[in-house]
N, C-alpha and C positions, 0 to 999 in steps of 0.2 A: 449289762448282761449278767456281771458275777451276783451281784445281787437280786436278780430274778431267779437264778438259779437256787440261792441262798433261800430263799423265801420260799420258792417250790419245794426245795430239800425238806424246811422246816412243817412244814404242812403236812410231806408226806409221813415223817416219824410223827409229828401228831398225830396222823389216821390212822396208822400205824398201834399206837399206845391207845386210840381208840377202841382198837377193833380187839388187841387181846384184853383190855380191861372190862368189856363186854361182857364177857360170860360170867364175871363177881358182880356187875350191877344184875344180872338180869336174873341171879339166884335171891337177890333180896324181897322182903316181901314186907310191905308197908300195910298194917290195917287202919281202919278207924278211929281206934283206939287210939294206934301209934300215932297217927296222923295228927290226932286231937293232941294229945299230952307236946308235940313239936311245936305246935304253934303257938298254945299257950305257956309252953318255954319261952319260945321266942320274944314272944309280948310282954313277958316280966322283963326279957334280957334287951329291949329294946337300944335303951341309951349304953347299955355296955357295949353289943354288938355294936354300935355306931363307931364310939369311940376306939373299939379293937382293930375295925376294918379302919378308920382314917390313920391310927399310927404305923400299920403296916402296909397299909396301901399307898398312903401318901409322905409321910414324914420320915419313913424308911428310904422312901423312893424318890431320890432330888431329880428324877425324869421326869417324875407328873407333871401336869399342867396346874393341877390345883396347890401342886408345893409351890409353886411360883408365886399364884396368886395369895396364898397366904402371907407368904412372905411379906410381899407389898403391901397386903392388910395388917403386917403387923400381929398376927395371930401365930402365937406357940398354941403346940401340946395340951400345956398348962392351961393355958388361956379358953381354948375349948372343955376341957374338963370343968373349970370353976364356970363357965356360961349355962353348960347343959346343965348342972347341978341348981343353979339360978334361976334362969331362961325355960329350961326344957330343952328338948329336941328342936321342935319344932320352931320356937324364939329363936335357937342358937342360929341356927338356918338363915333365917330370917336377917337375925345379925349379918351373917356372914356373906348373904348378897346383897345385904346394905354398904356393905365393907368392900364390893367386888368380887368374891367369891362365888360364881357362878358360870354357867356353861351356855350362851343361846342354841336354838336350834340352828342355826346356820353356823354356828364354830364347830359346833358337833359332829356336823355332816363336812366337815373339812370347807364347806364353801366361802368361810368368812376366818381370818387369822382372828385368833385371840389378840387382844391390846388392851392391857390396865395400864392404868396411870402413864401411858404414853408410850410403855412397853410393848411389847410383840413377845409370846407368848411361845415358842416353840410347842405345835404340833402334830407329830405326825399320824400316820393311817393306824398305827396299832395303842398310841398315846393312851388310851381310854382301858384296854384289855386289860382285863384281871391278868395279873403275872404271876398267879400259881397255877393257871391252867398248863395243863401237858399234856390229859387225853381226850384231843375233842374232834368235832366235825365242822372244818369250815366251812360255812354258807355266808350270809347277806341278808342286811333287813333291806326295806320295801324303797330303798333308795336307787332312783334311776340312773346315776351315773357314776363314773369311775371314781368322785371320789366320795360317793356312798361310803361309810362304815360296816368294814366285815365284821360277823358279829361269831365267834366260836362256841358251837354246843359242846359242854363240855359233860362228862359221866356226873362228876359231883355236882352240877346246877342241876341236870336231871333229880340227881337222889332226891335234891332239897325241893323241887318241884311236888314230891308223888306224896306228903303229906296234903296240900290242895285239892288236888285229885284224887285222895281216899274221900275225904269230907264231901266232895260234889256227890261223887256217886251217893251218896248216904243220902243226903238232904234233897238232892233231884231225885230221889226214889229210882233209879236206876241200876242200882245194886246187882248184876247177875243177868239183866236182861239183855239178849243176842242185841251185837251192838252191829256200828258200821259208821267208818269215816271218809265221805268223800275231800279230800285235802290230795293235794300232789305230792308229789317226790320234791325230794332239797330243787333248789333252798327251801320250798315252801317247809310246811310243819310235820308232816305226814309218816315221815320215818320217825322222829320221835315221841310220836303219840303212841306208834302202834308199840314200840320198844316201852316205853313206859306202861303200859298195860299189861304187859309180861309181869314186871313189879308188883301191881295192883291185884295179881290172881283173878281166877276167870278166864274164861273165854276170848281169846283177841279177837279184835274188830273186823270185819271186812274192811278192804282199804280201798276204795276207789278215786282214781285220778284224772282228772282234765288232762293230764300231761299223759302224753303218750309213755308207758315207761319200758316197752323195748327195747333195749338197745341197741336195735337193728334201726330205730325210729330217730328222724333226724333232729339235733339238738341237744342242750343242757348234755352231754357224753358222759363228762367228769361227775355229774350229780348221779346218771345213772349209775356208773360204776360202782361210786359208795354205795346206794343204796343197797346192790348186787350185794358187795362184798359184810355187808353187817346185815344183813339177810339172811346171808347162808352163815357166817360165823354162830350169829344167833340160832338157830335149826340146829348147827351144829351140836352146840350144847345142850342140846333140849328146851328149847323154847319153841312152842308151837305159835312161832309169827308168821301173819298170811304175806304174802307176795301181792304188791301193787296190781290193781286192776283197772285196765283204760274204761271209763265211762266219760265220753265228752258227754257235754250239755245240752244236747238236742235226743239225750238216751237219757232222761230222768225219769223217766213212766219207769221204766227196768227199778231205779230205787224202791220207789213207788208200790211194782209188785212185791219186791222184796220184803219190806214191808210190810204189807195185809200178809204173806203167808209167815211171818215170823209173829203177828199178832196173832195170829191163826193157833200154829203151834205152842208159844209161851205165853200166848196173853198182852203182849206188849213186846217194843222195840226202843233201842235209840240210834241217833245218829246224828252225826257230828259236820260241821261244815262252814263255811261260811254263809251269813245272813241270807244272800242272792242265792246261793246253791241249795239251803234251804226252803227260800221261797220258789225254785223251779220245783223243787221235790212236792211241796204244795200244789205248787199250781197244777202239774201233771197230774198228780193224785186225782183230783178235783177234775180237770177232763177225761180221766178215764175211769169215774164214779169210786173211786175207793176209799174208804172211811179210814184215818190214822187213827182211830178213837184208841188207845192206848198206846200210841207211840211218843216218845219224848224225844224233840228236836230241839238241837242246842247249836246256834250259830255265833260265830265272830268276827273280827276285821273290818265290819262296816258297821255304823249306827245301825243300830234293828228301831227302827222309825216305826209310829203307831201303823200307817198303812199296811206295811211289809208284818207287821206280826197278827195285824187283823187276817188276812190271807190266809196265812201260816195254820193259825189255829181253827179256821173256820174252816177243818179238814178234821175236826175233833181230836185234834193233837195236842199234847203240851208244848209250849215251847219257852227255854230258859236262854239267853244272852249270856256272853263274858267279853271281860276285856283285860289282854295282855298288849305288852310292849316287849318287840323284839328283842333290845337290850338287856334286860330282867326277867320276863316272862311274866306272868300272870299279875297284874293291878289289880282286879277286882270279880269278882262274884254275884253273880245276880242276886240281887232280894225276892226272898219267896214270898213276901208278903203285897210287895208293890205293885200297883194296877201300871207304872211306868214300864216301858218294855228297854229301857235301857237305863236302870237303876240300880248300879253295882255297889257291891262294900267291898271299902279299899282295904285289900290283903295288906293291915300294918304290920305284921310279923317280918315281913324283910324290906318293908320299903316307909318310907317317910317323904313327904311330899304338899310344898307349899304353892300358891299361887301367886303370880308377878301381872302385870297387868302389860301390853303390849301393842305396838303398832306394825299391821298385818302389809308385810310388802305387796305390792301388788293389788293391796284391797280399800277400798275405806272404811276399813274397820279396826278398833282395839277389841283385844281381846283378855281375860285372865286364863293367861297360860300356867299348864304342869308344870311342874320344877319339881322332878325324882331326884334323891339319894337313895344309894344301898344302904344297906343293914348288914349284909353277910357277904362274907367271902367269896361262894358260891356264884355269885352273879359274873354272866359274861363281859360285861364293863362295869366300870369304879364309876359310880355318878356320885356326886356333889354338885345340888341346886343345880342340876340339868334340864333343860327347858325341853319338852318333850312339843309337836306340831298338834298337841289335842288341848280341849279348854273345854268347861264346862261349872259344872255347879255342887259344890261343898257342903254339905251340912249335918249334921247327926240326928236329926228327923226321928224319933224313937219308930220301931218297925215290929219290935216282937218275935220279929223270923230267928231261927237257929243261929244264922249269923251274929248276928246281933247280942245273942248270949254268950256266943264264943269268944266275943272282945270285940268283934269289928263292928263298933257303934259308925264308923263314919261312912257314907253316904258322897258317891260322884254320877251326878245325874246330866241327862241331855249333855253328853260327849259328841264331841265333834272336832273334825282335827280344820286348822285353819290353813296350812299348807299343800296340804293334799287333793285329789279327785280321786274318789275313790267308785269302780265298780264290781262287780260279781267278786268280789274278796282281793282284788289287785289295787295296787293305789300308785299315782306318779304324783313327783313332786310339783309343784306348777309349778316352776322355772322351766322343766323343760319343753311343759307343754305353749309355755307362752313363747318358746321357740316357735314351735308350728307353726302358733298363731302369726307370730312376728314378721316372720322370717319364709317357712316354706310356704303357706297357702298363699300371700303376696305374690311372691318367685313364681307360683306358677300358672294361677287363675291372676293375676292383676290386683288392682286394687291395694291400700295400703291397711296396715296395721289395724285404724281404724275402722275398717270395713267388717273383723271377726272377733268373736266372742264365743269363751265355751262357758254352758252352764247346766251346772249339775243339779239334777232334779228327778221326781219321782215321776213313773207312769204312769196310767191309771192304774195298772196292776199293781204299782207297788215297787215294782223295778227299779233299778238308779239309774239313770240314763244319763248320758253328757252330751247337751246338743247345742249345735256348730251353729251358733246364728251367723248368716250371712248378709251382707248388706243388699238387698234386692238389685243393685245397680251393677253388681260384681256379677260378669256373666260364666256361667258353670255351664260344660260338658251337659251333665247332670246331676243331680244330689251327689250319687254313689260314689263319684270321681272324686268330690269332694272328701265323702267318707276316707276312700283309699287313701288318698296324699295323708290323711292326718295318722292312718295307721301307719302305713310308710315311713313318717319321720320318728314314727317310736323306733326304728332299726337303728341301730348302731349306739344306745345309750344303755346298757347292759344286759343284764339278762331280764331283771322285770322288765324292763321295755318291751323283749321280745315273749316273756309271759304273757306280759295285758295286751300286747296285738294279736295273741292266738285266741286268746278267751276272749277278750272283745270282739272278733271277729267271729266268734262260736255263738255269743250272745246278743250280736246285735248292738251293744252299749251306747256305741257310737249314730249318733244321726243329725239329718241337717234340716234347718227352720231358714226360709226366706226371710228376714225379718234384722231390722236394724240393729245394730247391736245400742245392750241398754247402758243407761247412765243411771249415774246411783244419784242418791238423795241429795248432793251437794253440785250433782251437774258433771261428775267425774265419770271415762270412760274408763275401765278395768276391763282387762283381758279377759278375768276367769270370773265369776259370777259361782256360790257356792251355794247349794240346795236353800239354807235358810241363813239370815243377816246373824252375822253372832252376838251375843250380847255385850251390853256395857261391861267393864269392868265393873265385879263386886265383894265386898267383903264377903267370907266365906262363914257361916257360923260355926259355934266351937271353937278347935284350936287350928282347924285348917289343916288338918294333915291327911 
């Protein structure tokens, strides 16, 4: 108990130094210019920043986990400075999870104890957190259970973020044009966007939320509060930030209109959201005959797959892709030149990043998974060779696009995370869903283990669906009952649990197929079955970063 209190105390003076250091970030103002001259700082100062953040981070700090494991590698200070100098960055890396220096995704997320060399690795919940954070907002990445990793929004990650975000607007032609973000309130991303466009000058966005954000409305309390309280602080000081506004997902035509009368008026629109929320904004559009032909749709969080962005734009709309990671924030940028709808260039200014090759629990598949390190201080956690749940495809592909002139020659194409099910912008880890499978839908329809399978896949609209194959022998209520048990066991494994049962439930996501569950190519039955087979492990061209 002293220590829960302890931890509460501490959180609350974080929110606290959040909330009055607010009014100094939200006087600053990031241009283009500035944004531009940051990055290509950054990218000269690549291997210093590396080396600055590993001696303060880790060799200052005999708590980390990666001091440990250097240790048992064998690797000084010294020893990294004369490699990078050698090697590279990127080599040095490489070295150093040849050596054992490295994080899987399952040590990360607290589910598996670190062990080198026969060691055991002390880890705790906060192991990972930058230790010069003081003024942040605690939320959560997209981890369903307790011991998910908290992840702190802190004012200085934001600062370092709004160079990114000058550059998009530029390059996406979206400069000034009446904007609008459907994203939720904390944890999701939703308060910090619209805070960060204060920064950015202009017009703040419309904010609209799946989550209810009343405070009167039951749920997430603590989430609303914050947002309340850095809401009005912000107003306070003159920042004109809009106030969250409920649009569940069966009110997307409302986008929709907004929209045609904001093309109407300026010429063009944008708006922000997750991939699936941008595809209802389409697809509604499209049933209620209204042309986006100026509008710029920019979604994230899920693969933007060819179907889902055919849709999308066959509304005469633009539409641009990105990809962040909770931990660090923004990975990559869409290529303007690429007919790929999810062809990013990897933001190397604060992040460096090799690939490992892997074998997928639960799956018959290997994969070449991420492996993040930071670059900067800035960042809510210290990675070194961190194995992130996404894998995909490497290469420096010349392109021509702005990006590409700016420095970020390198190329991360057909992402896909190999741990996750991901729909309308929510994602669960599958371990907890192969509980459901395992364990509740047995217990309560009959039948065992191998009688269920979920698998993730597209609808004909384009939609990501997850559906419950059931063994025809297994006798059901009806479909629907079926449905229910499996949102039901989303309860009690945190708060995303209880996010993706309200939005799955808003969306539909969730459905059931009579039909045996499938075996993979080798005769094997797996739980979870993922939209498309990942690929072999492969060499990545260039230098892989």
């Amino acid at each position: 108990m002293p220590a829960t209190r302890d931890k509460i105390g501490a959180e609350a003076l974080a929110f606290a130094r959040f909330i009055t250091g607010l009014p100094r970030f939200l006087r600053q103002r990031v241009s283009f210019e500035q944004g531009r001259a940051i990055i290509q700082q950054r990218l000269r100062e690549r291997e210093q920043n590396f080396l600055a953040s590993i001696q303060q981070g880790i060799f200052a700090n005999p708590q980390s986990p990666y001091h440990a494991m250097l240790e048992l590698a064998g690797c000084a200070y010294a020893d990294l400075e004369r490699s990078v100098g050698e090697r590279g960055l990127e080599g040095t890396l490489r070295m150093l999870r040849d050596a054992g220096v490295y994080v899987t995704f399952e040590e990360f997320k607290g589910r598996q104890p670190i062990v080198r060399s026969g060691r055991t690795i002390p880890a705790g919940e906060r192991a990972f957190d930058n230790p010069d954070f003081r003024r942040y907002l605690g939320t959560s990445t997209g981890g369903s259970t307790g011991a998910g990793r908290r992840v702190n929004i802190d004012l200085t990650h934001m600062s370092a973020w709004l160079p990114h975000r000058a550059l998009s607007r530029r390059f996406q032609g979206i400069t000034g044009l009446p904007a609008a973000n459907w994203s939720n309130i904390p944890p999701a991303g939703g308060l910090t966007g619209q805070l960060m466009s204060v920064a950015l000058g202009g017009e703040p966005p419309r904010w609209f939320s799946v989550t209810d954000p009343s405070l009167s409305a039951g749920g997430l309390l603590r989430f609303k509060l914050a947002t309340h309280a850095a809401l009005t602080v912000a107003r306070l000081s003159g920042a004109r930030v809009r106030w969250p506004e409920y649009l569940p997902l069966d009110r997307a035509a409302d986008l929709a209109r907004w929209c045609r009368d904001r093309i109407k008026e300026s010429g063009g629109c944008t708006v922000h959201g997750s991939v699936s929320r941008i595809l209802r904004l389409a697809v509604a559009a499209q049933e209620a005959g209204i042309d986006l032909t100026g509008a710029v749709l920019r979604g994230g969080g899920e693969p933007p797959t060819h179907a889902k962005v055919a849709q999308i734009t066959r509304t005469g709309a633009k539409f641009y892709s990105g990809y962040a990671y909770t931990e660090v924030g923004s990975v990559g940028t869409c290529c303007l030149n690429s007919k790929e709808p999810n062809d990013q260039h990897f933001w190397r200014d604060h992040l460096a990043m090799i690939q490992a090759p892997r074998q997928v629990p639960g799956f018959d598949i290997e994969v070449s998974a991420f492996c993040f390190t930071t670059l900067l201080r800035t960042a809510p956690k210290l990675l070194l060779n961190v194995e992130s749940d996404d894998y995909g495809i490497v290469d420096t592909t010349p392109c021509g696009c702005p990006w590409e002139e700016l420095g970020l020659p390198e190329h991360i194409r057909e992402i896909r995370s190999f741990r996750k099910l991901t729909g309308e912008g929510v994602t669960l880890i599958g371990s907890d869903m192969e509980r459901i499978l395992e364990e509740v839908l047995p217990g309560k329809f009959g039948g065992s283990m191998l009688d269920y399978q979920l698998v993730e896949e597209e609808d004909e609209r384009g939609f990501t669906r997850l559906t419950l194959l059931v063994a025809p022998g297994v006798t059901l209520p009806d479909e629907q009952a079926a449905v229910e048990m499996v949102l039901q066991g989303l309860l009690g494994i945190g708060v995303v649990g209880d996010t993706s049962r309200n939005i799955w439930r808003q969306a539909g996501t969730v459905r059931v197929r009579r039909e045996p569950p499938r075996l993979t190519s080798r005769g094997k039955l797996m739980p979870l079955q993922l939209a498309r087979q990942a690929r072999k492990p492969m060499a990545s061209a260039g230098n892989g970063a």
